[in-house]
Structures are given as C-alpha cells and as structure tokens.
C-alpha positions as CSV (number, residue, x, y, z in Angstrom):
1,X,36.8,35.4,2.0
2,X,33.8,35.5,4.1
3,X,31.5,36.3,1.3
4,X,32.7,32.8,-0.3
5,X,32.4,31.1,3.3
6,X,28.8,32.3,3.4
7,X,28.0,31.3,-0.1
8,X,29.2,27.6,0.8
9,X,27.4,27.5,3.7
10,X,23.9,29.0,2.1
11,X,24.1,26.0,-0.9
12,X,25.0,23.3,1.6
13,X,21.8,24.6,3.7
14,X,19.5,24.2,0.7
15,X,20.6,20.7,0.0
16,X,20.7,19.6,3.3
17,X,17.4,20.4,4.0
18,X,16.0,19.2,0.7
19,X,16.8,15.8,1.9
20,X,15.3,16.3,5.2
21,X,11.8,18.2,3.4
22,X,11.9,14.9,1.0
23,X,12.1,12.4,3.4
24,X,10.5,12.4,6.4
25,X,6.8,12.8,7.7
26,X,7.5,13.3,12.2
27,X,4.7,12.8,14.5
28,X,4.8,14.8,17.4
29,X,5.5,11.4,19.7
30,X,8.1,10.5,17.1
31,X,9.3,13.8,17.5
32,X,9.6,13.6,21.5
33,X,11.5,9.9,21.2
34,X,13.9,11.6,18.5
35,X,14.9,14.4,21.0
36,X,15.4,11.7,23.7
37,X,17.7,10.1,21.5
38,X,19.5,12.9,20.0
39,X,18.0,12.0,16.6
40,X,17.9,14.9,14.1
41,X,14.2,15.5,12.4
42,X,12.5,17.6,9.9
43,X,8.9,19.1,10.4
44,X,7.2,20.5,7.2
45,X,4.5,21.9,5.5
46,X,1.7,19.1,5.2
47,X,1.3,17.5,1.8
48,X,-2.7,17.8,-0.1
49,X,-3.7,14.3,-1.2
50,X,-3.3,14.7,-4.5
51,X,-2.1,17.3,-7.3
52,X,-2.8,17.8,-10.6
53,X,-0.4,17.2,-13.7
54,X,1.3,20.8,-14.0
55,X,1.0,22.1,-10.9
56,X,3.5,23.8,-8.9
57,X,3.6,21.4,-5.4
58,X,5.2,23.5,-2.9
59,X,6.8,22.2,0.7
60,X,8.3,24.3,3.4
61,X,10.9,22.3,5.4
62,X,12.7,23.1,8.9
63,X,15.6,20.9,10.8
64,X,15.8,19.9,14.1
65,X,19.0,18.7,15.2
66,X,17.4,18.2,18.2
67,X,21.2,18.4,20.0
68,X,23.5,17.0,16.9
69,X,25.0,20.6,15.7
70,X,28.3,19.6,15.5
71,X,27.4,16.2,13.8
72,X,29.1,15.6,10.0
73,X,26.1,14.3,8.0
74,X,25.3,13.5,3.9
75,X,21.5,12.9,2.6
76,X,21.5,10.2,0.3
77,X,18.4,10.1,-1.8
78,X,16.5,8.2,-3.6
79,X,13.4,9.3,-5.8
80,X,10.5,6.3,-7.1
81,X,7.5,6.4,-9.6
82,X,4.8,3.7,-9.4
83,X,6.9,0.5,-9.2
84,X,8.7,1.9,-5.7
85,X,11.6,-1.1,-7.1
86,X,13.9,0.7,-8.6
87,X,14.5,4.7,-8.8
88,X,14.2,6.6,-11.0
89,X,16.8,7.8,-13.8
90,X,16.1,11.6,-14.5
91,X,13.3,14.0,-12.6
92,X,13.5,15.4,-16.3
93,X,11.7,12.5,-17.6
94,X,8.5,13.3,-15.2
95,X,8.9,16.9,-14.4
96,X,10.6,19.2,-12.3
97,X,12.2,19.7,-9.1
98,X,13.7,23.0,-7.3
99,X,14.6,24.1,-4.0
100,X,15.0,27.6,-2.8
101,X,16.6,28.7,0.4
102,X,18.4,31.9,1.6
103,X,22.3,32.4,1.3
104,X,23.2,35.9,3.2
105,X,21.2,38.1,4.4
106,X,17.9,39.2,2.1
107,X,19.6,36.5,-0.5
108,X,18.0,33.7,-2.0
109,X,19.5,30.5,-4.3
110,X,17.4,28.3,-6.2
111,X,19.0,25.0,-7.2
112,X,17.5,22.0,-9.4
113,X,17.4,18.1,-8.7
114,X,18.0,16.2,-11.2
115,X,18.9,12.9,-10.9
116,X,16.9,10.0,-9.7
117,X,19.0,8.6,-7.0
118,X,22.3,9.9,-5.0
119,X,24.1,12.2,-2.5
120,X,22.9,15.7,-2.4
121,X,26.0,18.1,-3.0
122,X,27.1,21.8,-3.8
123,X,30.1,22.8,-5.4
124,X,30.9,26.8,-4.4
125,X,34.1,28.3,-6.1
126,X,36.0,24.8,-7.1
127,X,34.9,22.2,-4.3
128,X,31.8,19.9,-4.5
129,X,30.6,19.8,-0.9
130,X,28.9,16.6,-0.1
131,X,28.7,16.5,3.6
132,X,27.7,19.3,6.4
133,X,27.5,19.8,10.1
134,X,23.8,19.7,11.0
135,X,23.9,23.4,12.7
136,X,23.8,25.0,9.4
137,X,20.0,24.2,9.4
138,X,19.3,24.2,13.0
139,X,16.2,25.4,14.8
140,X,16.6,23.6,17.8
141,X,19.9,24.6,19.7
142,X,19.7,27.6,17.9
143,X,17.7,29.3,14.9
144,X,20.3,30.0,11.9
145,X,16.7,31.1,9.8
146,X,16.9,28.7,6.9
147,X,13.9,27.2,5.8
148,X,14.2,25.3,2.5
149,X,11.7,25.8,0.0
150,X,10.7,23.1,-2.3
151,X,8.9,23.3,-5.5
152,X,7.8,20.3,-8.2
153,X,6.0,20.3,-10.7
154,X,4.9,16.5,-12.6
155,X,4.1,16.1,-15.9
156,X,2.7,12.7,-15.9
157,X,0.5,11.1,-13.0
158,X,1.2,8.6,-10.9
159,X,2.6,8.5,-7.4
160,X,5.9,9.2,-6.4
161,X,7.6,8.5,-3.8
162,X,10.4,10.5,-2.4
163,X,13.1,8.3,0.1
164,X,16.0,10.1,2.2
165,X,18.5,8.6,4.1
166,X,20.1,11.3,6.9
167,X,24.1,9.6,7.4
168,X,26.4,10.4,10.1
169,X,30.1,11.1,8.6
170,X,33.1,9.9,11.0
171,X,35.5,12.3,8.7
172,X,35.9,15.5,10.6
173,X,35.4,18.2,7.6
174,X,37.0,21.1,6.5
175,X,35.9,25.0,8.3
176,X,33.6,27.2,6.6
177,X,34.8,30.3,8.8
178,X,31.3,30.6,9.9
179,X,30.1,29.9,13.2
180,X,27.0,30.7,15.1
181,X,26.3,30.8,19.6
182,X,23.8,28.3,22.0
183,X,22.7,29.9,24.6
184,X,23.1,28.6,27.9
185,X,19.2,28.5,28.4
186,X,18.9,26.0,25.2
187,X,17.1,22.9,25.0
188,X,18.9,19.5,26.6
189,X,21.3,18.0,24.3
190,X,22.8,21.4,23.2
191,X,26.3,22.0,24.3
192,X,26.2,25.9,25.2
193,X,28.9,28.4,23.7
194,X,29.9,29.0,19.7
195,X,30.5,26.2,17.5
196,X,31.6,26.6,14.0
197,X,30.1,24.8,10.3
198,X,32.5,22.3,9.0
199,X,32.0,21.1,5.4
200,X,33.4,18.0,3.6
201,X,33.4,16.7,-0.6
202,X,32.6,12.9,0.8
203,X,31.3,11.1,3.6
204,X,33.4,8.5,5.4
205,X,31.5,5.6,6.7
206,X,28.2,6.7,6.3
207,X,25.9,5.3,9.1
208,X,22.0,5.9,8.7
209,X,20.5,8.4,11.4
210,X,17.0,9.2,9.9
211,X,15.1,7.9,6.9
212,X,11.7,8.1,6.1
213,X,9.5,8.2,3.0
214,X,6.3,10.5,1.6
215,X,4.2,9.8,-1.5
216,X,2.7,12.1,-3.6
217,X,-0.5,11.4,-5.8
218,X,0.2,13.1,-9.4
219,X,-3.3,12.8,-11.3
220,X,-4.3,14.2,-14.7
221,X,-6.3,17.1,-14.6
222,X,-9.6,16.0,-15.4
223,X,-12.5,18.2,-16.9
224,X,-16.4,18.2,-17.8
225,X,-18.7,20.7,-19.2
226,X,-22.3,20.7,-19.8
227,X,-22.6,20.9,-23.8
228,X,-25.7,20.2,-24.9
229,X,-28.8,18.4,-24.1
230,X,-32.6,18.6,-22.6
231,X,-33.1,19.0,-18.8
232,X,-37.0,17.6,-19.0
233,X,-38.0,14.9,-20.5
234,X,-41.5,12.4,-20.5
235,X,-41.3,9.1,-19.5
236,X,-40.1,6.3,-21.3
237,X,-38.2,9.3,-23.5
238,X,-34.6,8.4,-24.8
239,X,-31.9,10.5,-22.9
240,X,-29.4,12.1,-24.8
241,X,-26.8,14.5,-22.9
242,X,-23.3,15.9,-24.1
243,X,-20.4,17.0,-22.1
244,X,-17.2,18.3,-23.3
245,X,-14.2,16.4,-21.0
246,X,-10.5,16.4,-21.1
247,X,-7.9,14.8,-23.6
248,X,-7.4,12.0,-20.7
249,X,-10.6,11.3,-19.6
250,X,-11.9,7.8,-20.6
251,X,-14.0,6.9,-17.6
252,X,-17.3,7.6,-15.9
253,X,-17.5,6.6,-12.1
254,X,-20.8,4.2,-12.8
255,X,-21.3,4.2,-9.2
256,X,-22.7,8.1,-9.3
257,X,-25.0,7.4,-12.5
258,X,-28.6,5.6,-12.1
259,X,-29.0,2.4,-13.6
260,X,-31.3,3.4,-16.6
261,X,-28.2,6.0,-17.7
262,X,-25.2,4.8,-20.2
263,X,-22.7,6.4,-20.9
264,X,-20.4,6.2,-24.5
265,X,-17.2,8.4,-24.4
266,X,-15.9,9.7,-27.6
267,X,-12.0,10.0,-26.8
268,X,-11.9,11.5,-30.4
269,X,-13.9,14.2,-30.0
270,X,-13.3,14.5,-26.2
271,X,-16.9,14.4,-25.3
272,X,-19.3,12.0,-22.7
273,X,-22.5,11.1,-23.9
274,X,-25.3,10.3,-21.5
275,X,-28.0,7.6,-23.0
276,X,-31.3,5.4,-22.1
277,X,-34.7,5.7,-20.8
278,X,-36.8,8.7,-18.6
279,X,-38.3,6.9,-15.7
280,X,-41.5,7.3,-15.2
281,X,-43.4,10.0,-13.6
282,X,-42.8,10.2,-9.6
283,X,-44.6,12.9,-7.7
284,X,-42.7,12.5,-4.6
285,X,-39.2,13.3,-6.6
286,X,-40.0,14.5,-9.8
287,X,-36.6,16.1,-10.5
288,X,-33.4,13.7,-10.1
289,X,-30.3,14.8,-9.2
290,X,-26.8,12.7,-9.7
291,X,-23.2,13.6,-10.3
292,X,-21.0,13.0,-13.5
293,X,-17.7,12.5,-12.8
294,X,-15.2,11.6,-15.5
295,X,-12.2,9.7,-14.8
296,X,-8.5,8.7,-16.3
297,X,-7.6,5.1,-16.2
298,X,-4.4,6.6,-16.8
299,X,-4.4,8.3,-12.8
300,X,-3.7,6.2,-9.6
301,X,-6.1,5.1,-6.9
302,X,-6.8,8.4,-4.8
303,X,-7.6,10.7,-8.0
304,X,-10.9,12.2,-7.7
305,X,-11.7,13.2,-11.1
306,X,-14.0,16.7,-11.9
307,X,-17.8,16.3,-11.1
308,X,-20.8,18.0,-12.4
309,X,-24.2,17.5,-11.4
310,X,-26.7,17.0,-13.8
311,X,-30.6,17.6,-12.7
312,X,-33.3,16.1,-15.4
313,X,-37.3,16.4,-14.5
314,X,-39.9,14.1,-15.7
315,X,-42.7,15.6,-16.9
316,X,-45.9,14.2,-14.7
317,X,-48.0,12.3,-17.9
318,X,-50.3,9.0,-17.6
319,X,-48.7,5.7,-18.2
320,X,-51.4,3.3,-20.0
321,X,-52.0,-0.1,-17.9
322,X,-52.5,-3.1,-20.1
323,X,-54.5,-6.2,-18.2
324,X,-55.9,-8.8,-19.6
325,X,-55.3,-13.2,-20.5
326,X,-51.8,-13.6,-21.1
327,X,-52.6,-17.2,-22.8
328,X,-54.3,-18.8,-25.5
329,X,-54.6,-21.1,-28.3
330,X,-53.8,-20.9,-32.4
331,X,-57.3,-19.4,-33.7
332,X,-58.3,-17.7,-30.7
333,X,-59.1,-14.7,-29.4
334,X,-58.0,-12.6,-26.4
335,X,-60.1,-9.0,-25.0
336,X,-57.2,-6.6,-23.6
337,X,-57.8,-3.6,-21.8
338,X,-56.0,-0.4,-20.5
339,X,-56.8,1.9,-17.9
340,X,-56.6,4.8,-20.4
341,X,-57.7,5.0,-24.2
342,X,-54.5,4.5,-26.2
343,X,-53.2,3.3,-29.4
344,X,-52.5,-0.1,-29.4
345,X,-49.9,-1.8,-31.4
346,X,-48.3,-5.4,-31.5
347,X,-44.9,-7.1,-32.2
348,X,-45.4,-9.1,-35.2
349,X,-48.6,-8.6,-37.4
350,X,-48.1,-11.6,-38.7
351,X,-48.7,-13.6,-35.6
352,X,-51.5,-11.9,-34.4
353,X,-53.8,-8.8,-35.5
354,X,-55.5,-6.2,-33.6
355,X,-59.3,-5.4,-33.8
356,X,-59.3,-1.6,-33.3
357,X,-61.5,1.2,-34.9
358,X,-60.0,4.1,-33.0
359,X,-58.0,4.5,-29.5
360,X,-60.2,2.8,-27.2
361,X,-59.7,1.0,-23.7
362,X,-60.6,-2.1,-25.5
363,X,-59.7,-4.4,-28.2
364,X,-59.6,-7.9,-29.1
365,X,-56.4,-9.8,-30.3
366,X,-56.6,-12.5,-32.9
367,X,-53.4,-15.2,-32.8
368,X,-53.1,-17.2,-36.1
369,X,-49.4,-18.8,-35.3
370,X,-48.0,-19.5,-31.7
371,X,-45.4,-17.9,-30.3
372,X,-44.9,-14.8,-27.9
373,X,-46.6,-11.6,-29.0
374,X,-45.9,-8.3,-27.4
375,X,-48.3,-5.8,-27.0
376,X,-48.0,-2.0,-26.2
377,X,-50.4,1.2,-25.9
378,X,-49.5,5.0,-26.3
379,X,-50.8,7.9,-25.3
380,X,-50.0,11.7,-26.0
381,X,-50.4,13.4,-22.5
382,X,-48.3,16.5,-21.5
383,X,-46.8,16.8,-25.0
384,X,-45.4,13.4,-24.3
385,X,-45.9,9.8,-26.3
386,X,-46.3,7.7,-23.3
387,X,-45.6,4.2,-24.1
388,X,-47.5,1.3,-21.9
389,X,-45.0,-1.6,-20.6
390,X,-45.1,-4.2,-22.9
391,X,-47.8,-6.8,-22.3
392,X,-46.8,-10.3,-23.5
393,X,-48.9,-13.0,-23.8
394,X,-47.9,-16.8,-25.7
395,X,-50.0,-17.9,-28.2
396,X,-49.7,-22.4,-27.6
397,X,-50.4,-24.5,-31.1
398,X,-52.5,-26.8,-31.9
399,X,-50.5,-30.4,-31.1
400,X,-50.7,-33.1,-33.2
401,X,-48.6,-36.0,-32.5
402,X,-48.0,-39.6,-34.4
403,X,-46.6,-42.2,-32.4
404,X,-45.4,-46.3,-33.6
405,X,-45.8,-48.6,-31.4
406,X,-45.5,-52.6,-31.3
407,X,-46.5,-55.6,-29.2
408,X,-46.3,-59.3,-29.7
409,X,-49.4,-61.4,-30.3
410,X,-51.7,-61.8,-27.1
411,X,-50.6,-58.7,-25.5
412,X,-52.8,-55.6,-25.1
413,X,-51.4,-51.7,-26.2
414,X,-53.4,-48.9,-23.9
415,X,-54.4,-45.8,-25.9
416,X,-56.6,-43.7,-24.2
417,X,-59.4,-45.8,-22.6
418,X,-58.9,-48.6,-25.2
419,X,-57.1,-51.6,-24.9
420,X,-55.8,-52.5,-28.5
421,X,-54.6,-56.1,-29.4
422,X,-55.1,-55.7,-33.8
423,X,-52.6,-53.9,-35.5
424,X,-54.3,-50.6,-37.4
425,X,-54.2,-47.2,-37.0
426,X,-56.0,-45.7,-34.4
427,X,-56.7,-41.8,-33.5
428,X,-57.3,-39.7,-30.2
429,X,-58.7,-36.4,-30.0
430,X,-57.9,-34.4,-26.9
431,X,-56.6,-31.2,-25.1
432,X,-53.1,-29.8,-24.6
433,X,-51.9,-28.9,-21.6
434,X,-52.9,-25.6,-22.1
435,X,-56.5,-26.4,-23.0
436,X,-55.8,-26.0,-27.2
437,X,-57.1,-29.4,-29.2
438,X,-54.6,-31.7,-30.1
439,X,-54.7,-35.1,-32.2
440,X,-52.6,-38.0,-31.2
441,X,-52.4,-40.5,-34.4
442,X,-51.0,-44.3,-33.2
443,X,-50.1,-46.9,-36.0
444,X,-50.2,-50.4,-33.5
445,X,-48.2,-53.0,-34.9
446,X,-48.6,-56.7,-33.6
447,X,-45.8,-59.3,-33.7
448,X,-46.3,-63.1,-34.0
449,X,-44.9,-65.4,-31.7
450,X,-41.8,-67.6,-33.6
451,X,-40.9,-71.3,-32.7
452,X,-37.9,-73.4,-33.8
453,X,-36.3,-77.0,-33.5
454,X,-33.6,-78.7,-33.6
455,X,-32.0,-82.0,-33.0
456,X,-28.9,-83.0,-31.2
457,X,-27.9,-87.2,-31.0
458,X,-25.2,-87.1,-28.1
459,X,-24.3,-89.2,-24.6
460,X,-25.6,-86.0,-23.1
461,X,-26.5,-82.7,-24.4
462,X,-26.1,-79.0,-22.1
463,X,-28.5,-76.4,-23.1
464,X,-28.5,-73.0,-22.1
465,X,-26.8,-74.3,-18.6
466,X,-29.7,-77.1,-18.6
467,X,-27.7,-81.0,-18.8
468,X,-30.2,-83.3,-20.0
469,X,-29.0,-87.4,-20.0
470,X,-32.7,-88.7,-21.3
471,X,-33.6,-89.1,-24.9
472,X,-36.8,-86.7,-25.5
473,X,-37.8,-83.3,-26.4
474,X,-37.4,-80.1,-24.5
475,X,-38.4,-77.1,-24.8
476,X,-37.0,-73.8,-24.0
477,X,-38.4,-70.0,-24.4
478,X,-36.4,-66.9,-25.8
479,X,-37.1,-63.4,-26.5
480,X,-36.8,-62.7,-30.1
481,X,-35.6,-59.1,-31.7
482,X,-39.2,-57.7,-30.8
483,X,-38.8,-58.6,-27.5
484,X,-41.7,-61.4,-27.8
485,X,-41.5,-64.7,-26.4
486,X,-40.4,-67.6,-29.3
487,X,-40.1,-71.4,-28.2
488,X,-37.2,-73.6,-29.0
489,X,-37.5,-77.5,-29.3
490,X,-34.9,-79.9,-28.5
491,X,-35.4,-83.5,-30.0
492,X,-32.8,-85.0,-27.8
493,X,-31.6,-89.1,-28.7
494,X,-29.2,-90.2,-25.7
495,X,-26.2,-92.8,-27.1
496,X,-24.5,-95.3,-25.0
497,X,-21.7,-95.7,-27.0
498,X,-20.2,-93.0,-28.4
499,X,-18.4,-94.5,-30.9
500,X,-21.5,-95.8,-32.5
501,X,-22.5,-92.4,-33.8
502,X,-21.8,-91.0,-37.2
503,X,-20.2,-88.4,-35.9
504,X,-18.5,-87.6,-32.6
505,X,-18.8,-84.7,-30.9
506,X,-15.1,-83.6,-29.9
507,X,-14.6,-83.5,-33.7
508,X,-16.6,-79.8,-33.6
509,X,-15.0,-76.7,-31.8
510,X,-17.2,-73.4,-31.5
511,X,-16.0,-70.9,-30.0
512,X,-15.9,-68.2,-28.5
513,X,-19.7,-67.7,-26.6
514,X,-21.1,-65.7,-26.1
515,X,-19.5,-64.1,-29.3
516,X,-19.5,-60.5,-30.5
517,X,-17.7,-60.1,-34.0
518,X,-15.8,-63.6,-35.2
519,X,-17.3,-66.9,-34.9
520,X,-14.6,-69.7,-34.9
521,X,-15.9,-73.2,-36.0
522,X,-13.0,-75.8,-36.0
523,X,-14.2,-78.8,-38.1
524,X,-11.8,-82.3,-38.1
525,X,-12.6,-84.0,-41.1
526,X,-13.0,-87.5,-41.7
527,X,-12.3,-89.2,-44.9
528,X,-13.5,-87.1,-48.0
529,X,-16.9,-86.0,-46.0
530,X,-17.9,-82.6,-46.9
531,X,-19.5,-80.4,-44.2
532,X,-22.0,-77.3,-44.3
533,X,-22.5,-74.8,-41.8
534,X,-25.5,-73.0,-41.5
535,X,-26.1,-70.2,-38.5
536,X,-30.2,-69.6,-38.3
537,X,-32.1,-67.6,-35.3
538,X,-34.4,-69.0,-33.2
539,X,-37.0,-68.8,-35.7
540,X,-35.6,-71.2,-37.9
541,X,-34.7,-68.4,-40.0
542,X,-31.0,-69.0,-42.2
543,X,-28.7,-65.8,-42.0
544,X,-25.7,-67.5,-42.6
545,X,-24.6,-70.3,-44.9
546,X,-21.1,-72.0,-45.9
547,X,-21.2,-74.8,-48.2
548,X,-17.9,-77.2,-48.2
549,X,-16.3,-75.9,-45.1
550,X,-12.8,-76.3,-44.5
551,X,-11.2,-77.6,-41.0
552,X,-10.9,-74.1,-39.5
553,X,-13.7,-71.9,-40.3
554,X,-14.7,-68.0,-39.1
555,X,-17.9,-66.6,-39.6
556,X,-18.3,-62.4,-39.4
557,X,-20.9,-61.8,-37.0
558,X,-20.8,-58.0,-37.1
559,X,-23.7,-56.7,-38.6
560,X,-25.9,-59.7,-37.1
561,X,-27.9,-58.4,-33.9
562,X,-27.3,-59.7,-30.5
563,X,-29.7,-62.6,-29.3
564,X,-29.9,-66.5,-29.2
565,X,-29.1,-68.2,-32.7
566,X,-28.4,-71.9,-33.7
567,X,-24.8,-73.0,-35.5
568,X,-25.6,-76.2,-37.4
569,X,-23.3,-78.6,-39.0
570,X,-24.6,-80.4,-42.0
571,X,-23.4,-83.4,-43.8
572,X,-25.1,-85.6,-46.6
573,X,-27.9,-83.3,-45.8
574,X,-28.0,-84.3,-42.6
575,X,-27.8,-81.8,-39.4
576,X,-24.9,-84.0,-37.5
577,X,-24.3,-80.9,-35.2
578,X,-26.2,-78.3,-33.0
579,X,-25.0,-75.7,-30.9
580,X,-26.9,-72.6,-29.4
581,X,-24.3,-69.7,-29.4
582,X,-25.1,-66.1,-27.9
583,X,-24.3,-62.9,-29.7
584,X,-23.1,-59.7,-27.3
C-alpha cells in the first residue's frame, strides 16, 4: 500500500512541476513580492535564445510554495506555435515533449505531453489524478528533492510559446498516506509540524494563482562549406565562389557581403554561389575579409544562421588611366591617352575606329556616326588582364534643319542677319551648339492682303457691334486664315420708310452667331420669289451655295474654319440681304 501511495505521489510530482518549469520565468523581486503574498513560484534552468530543429532542449525546474503546502492546486496548460491565437492540437505534429522526475528513492519516471492544451494529470493503479497539494514539490517549507526534468525536441522551426495557469482547488482531496515535517526554524508562511499529500481526479472551482509564459526560438539548422573557388584574384577579375549549404537555406544576409559581391543560390543542388567584380588593387588592405552567412526564410526573427568567413586578395597590378576630349563632331578626330601603354579597344567599330600600330600610350579616334562610344585599355601586369575604366565620349552630328515659314505682304521674316520680305528659299550655314556645322534651310512664303464688299439697303444697319444710321461706305479690318490683315467694305443706303424697300428685313432670320456646326437661315417668302443663299469669306471667296431655298434652311458649317464670313441672300440676281456671321 505504500509502495502504490509513493508511486501516486512521484507522477503527480512530475506533472506538477511540468506546469510550473513550462510557465513561468520569476525575477528575483517578483520572487520576493510572491513570498509576501504567499504566491507559489517556479525557478528554472535559463532558456539559450534559440535551438536548432532536432535538438534535445532540456529545462530543470524547482517549486516554491513559498508557504502554500497544504494548498489543492491543478496546472492547466496551454502550448502555441507562431500565431500565439489558438493552441496547438498535438506536440506530435511539431515534435516531442518529456518530463522526467524521481518516484522513490534512486527511481525515476519519464512521462510524455502530448496534447496541445489541458489539465496536467496521472492516473496510478485505476485513478486519473488531476489535482495535488503543492508540498509534493516543495523546496521552500521544506525540500521533498523533486526536481522535474524537461526535455523537447522540435521538428519544425518557429517559436513556441509555452502558457501555464497554477489553480487553487476549493475540493479538499483524497490522502496519499504520505506526509513529510516543517521545521519550526522554516521560512514565514510555513505552518511548522507534519502535514500530509492529498490528491484529487478534478478541480473544483479553479481560481488562477500563477501564470506566466516563455518562448522558445526553434530555427533550422543552417550550414555552409567552402567548396570550391580562387582566394586571389586581379582586379576587375569575375568572382566565382561555391559553398555547399543546407536543404533549407535560401538566403544570404546581404548586409555581411560587399557591394560588388552577388550571390545566386541553387536550392537544387544545395549550393551558394558568390559572383561580380575584384576591386581594384589597394595597398593599405589588400586582403578583404567578410562573413557568409546563409539563412532560412523558413526560421523566425532571432535565428542566426551558420557563418563562414571568406578572405580574397587582390593581386597589386597597374590599372590604365584613359584622359583625353570627351566630345566631338561627325568626321572628327579625338587624341586619347593612358598613363600606361595598353591595348585599346572601342564599343562599336562601326561608329568610330581606332588608329593603333601597337600598344602605345597614344592613339587617335576617328567618329563617322554620332552617338556614345566607349573606350577601354588593357594591360597584362602580374599575370593579370587589367582592364582601364571605360572612357566615354559622344560623338554630336552634323544638324541640318528645314524650316516653313509665312508672313503676309509688307511684313519682314528675320533669318539670321537678314530681314526677308520675297517669298524664296533661303539657306544659313552655322555651328551647333557643340561647335559641329549645321545648315538651316527656310522656304519664306508671303501672303497677300484680301479685301471684300458688300452692300446692305436698310433704316439702319449694325456691324460687328458698330450701328451706322447714314448712307455711305465703311470700312472694317479682319484677320484672314493667315492671320493677315483683309479689309471689308460696307456700301450702306439708309431708307426712311421701310416699307418702300424690296425687301424687308424681319422677313430673314440667321441664327445662331457666332455659330459652330449648323447655320439656320429662316427665309419668309413672298409671292413665287425664289431666293439664293450664298456664304463667302471675307475675301469675296464663295464656299457655300443653295440655289431656290426653301423658308427654313440649315447650312453644315463643320468642316469650314473659324473666322469672319458673309451670308448673302440673293434674289433676281440681286444681293437683297447681308449678314456677317462668326464661326467658333
């Protein structure tokens, strides 16, 4: 009967202080406000920032009861990955979890966690223990020597994040006939004499005491070797540099490399390859040292990844200096020169050509077409082809430009230092701004000046928001469709009496005007008469004619121009009608 008692109380020990080891991360001033309040607490084995996928995490955990021996108390748990929303399902899915603690004497028992989320239990003989008086773990009042000792192990990084909840029980539980002494000389809070360990299968009215949380950082193991590649290499030399790296690795921390390294990773053949261009030679640090570190995208923030360090030395050889003009014109020539004799080569031999018999520090650069034309020198120095920084210099063209002008008649056109007023063609040779020639050819055109009449026999006549009551001519100037100035004539005959005329006036409706499409001309007929209408510009030019118009008329105006024009009503070959409309 004791043996059994002792085997219930070892397994409610190990899951008891699982909860504890799981949850809880106790400063020392936490620590001293928990004793003041009689608030059990765990300390434990400190955590490493991060572990690898695989490895075996181990924790050592001790309780504190800190005065609550006697207390009935369940761990509820709850275990997260990543999200920290919603728990887990299985500890299967992402690993393992054990705990190990000892039973009787010299004995140990190892148990699993499994589930995601719930009450840590133990069921000895044919009773699943859930709860348990907090002096089975103590090492406060008294030191009952049961550490627990936790081991995971996670297959899949991440972090993780362990919660525990320590509840107080109000049930009073069941005797484990086991029971354990306090000293008289314990710390406060410890009721002196022997007190026994009380076990119960549930916990009534669980009321938190203690909860806390720790993370732990899973990360894939990440790996690099140095598998092949050069170590010296001359300037201006293309960089090529293998490393083996692990199945996860699909990163390079950029902020290690220089800026004239690249790296490509091959996730098929698991390997890193360094690429780009040897500086050049520096005699104050001719070796460069950086660090390669390969990364998972896969592993959280905190995962450091596996470094090597690379060292590459540049081999001291000259670097050709190319000086020279860095601008001419189509045709011409340019002298370059390096510091160093060196074979000289340029971009495009079509655009220019070089004049070289041999290497030389000299030579002389022909341009045919414009355009940018890159030029380079090399040099074999050190057992190194030492390539010059590329020298460009833009080749500007020849210009020539033709250009149509236009004035009207009595106007002047400045070209150059000549004042043109004949139409011709007319040439200028000059000089770019670049200093190449250039021709600028000028065809002048010059427009005559138009004039037009018309004549209106009315009481009074409005023109052009003029009103003129006295018979006589007037005259009026537009701008025509070349912008030059045309003269209209009004040959104005005032009427006393209206009704006298041949025609009157309120008989003819134009509108609207200005116009921009559709011109309406409303015509009311007298008798048989038959009307024309006839639209002309201010030339006297006809662009629109309607012979035996009706009483409601509409001309299309689309196509025409906008400007001044005439609308003229016509009858027995006689204009009986003027009006000066304006197209938008």
């Amino acid at each position: 009967m004791k043996n059994n008692s002792i085997k219930i109380i070892s397994q409610s020990i190990i899951f008891l202080s699982i909860v504890v080891l799981i949850s809880l991360n106790v400063s020392n001033n936490a620590s001293a406000q928990n004793r003041e309040l009689n608030i059990p607490e765990v300390q434990y084995t400190e955590l490493e920032d991060y572990y690898n996928t695989g490895a075996e995490i181990a924790c050592t955990a001790r309780v504190y009861s800190n005065g609550l021996i006697d207390n009935l108390c369940a761990i509820y748990y709850e275990i997260y990955k990543d999200d920290f929303d919603t728990p887990i399902t299985s500890v299967g899915t992402y690993g393992s979890i054990s705990y190990t603690v000892r039973s009787q004497g010299t004995s140990h028992i190892t148990e699993d966690i499994t589930n995601g989320s719930g009450y840590l239990s133990v069921k000895p003989l044919f009773t699943t223990y859930t709860a348990f008086t907090l002096g089975i773990f103590d090492n406060y009042c008294t030191n009952r020597n049961r550490p627990v000792a936790l081991s995971m192990r996670f297959n899949e990084p991440g972090v993780y994040k362990f919660n525990a909840e320590i509840q107080s029980c109000t049930n009073s539980g069941s005797t484990l006939w086991t029971d354990f002494d306090v000293a008289a000389s314990a710390p406060e809070a410890c009721v002196p004499g022997t007190h026994k360990d009380y076990a119960a299968s549930t916990c009534s009215n669980p009321t938190a005491l203690f909860s806390e949380a720790i993370f732990l950082t899973i990360c894939n193991n990440n790996f690099i070797e140095f598998l092949s590649g050069a170590n010296n290499y001359c300037p201006s030399e293309e960089i090529n540099i293998v490393y083996n790296i692990g199945e996860y690795d699909d990163s390079v921390d950029m902020a290690l490399l220089p800026a004239w390294i690249s790296p490509v990773i091959d996730q098929n053949a698991n390997t890193l390859t360094l690429t780009g261009n040897a500086p050049s030679y520096d005699s104050e640090n001719p070796t460069i040292n950086f660090d390669v570190r390969i990364l998972s995208t896969l592993n959280p923030a905190g995962c450091p990844g596996d470094t090597i360090n690379q060292s590459i030395t540049i081999t001291n050889s000259q670097t050709p200096v190319i000086s020279g003009d860095n601008m001419i014109c189509e045709g011409g020539t340019v002298i370059l020169t390096s510091d160093i004799a060196a074979t000289w080569s340029s971009s495009d031999t079509e655009i220019a050509t070089i004049e070289q018999t041999a290497p030389d520090t000299e030579v002389t650069v022909i341009s045919q077409n414009s355009g940018t034309i890159i030029i380079t020198c090399q040099i074999t120095d050190n057992e190194c082809d030492v390539n010059s920084n590329n020298f460009i210099f833009n080749v500007n063209a020849h210009y020539e430009i033709t250009l149509l002008e236009s004035i009207c008649n009595g106007e002047v056109y400045s070209f150059g230092v000549d004042n043109l007023d004949t139409a011709g063609d007319y040439n200028i040779n000059t000089t770019s701004q670049y200093g190449c020639d250039s021709i600028v050819h000028l065809t002048l055109q010059v427009n005559e000046l138009s004039s037009s009449e018309f004549y209106i026999e009315d009481e009074s006549y409005t023109w052009n928001e003029i009103e003129y009551t006295e018979s006589g001519d007037y005259v009026q100037t537009f701008s025509d469709v070349n912008d030059c100035d045309s003269t209209v004539t009004l040959h104005l005959t005032i009427v006393t009496d209206i009704t006298s005329s041949s025609f009157v006036k309120e008989t003819i409706d134009i509108y609207p005007n200005p116009v921009s499409e559709s011109l309406h001309i409303d015509i009311t007929k007298e008798n048989n008469t038959v009307y024309s209408i006839i639209l002309t510009d201010i030339t006297g030019k006809v662009l629109i004619k309607k012979d035996h118009a009706s009483e409601n008329n509409i001309l299309d105006l689309s196509q025409i121009s906008g400007g001044i024009y005439f609308i003229s009503v016509m009858s027995d070959n006689k204009i009986i009608f003027t009006n000066m409309i304006n197209k938008e």
